[in-house]
N, C-alpha and C positions, 0 to 999 in steps of 0.2 A: 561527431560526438565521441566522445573517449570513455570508453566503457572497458572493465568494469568502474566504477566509481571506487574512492577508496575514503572512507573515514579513519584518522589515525588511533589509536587507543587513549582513553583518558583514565581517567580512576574510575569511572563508573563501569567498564566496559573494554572490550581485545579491538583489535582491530577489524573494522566492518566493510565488507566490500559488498557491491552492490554489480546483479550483473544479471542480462536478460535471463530469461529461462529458455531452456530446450529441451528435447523430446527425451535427452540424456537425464533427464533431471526429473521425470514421473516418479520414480516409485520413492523415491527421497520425498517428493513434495506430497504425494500420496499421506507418507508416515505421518511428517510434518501435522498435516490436515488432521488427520486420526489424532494425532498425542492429540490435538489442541480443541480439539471438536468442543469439548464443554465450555473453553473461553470464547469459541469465537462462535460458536452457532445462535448466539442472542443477538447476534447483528450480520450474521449468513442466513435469516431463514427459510429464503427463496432457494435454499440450495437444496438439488436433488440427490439419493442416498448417493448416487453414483460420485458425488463434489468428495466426498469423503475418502477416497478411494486413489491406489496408483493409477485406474484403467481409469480415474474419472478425472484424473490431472491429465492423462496424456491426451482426452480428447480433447480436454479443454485447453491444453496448449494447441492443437489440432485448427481445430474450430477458431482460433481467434491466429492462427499463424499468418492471415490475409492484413487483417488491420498492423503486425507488429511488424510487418514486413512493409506495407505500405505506410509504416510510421505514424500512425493515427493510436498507435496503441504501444505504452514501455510499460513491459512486465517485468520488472526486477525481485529476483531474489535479494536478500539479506541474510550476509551470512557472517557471524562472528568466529573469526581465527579459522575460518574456515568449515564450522556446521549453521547449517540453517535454520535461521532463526527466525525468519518473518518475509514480507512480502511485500513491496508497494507496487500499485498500480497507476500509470498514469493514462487515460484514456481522454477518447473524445481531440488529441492536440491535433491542434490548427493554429497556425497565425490569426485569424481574426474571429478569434470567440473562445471562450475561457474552457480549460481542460478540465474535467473531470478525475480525481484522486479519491486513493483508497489504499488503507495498510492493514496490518495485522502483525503483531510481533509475536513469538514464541511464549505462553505463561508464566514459563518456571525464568525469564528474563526481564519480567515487568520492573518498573522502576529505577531502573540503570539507563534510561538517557538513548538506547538504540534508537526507541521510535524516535525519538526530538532530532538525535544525528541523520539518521537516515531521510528523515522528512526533508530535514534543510538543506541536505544532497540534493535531492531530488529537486527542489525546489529550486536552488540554482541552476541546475542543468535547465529546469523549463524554461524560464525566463531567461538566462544566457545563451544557451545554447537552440532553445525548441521556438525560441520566439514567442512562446503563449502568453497573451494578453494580461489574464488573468487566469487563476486556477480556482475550484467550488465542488465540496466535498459535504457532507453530511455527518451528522453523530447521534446516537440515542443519547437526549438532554439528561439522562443521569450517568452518564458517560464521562466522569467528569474528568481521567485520568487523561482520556483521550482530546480534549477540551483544554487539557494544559498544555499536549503537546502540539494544538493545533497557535492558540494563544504564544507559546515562545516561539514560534516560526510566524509571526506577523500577522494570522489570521484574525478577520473580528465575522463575528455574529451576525449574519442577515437576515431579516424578513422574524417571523415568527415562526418557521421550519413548518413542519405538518407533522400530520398524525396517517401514521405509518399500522393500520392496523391497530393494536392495543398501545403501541409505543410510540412515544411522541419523539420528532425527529427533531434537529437543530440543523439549519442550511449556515456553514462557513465560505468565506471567501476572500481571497489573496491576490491584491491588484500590483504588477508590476511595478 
């Protein structure tokens, strides 16, 4: 696998590289988490105070170093021109049963196309290169920014999602 991944710059956006995380990388991703806390905690609510935090990124690199080492788990950074801007997760991959995905881009970057690029990075590394069957992610159904960007990377709509607590979910899914 050829990591970092690299997206060239377009007019929306600098150039975006894409590249595991490491224990080098807490207290950046720490901030990261902090600036964004008020965009992304309506769809983190399971997270404890400590997510929010450098010492709560380094455990959590910590704690999941078994799956990303074992390859069951790609935690990629996104970084444009070189600051960090976002995050994709690809989990759960296997050759025969559909991976588990999840992003989060930077606030003050919304609308410039990162998530769309990064996504469809991603997205070909699983199926080119990870073998995964298929990949199936989630969204809060008023989510809809999220929903375009899941929409221009091939995803459709499955099932009737659940109700997540007060918030209704939407189950996505992208078949080889």
């Amino acid at each position: 696998m050829q990591l970092p991944l690299i997206v060239e710059p377009t007019s929306s956006h600098g150039r975006l590289t894409l590249g595991i995380w490491s224990p080098a990388d807490a207290d950046e991703m720490g901030a990261w988490w902090r600036r964004n806390r008020p965009h992304l905690e309506p769809t983190q609510r399971d997270r404890p105070e400590s997510h929010w935090t450098a010492a709560g990124q380094r455990d959590r690199i910590a704690r999941n170093s078994a799956d990303v080492e074992a390859g069951r788990l790609l935690p990629l950074l996104v970084r444009e021109d070189g600051a960090l801007v976002g995050e994709v997760l690809l989990s759960d991959v296997a050759e025969d049963r559909p991976a588990s995905f999840g992003y989060g881009i930077d606030s003050e970057r919304l609308g410039r196309r990162i998530a769309s690029d990064a996504v469809h990075a991603v997205v070909q590394l699983a199926f080119t290169e990870l073998g995964v069957p298929a990949i199936e992610t989630t969204t809060e159904r008023n989510n809809l920014a999220s929903q375009r960007v899941l929409v221009r990377n091939g995803f459709v709509p499955v099932g009737a999602g659940r109700k997540d607590g007060e918030h209704a979910q939407q189950s996505w899914r992208l078949v080889r």
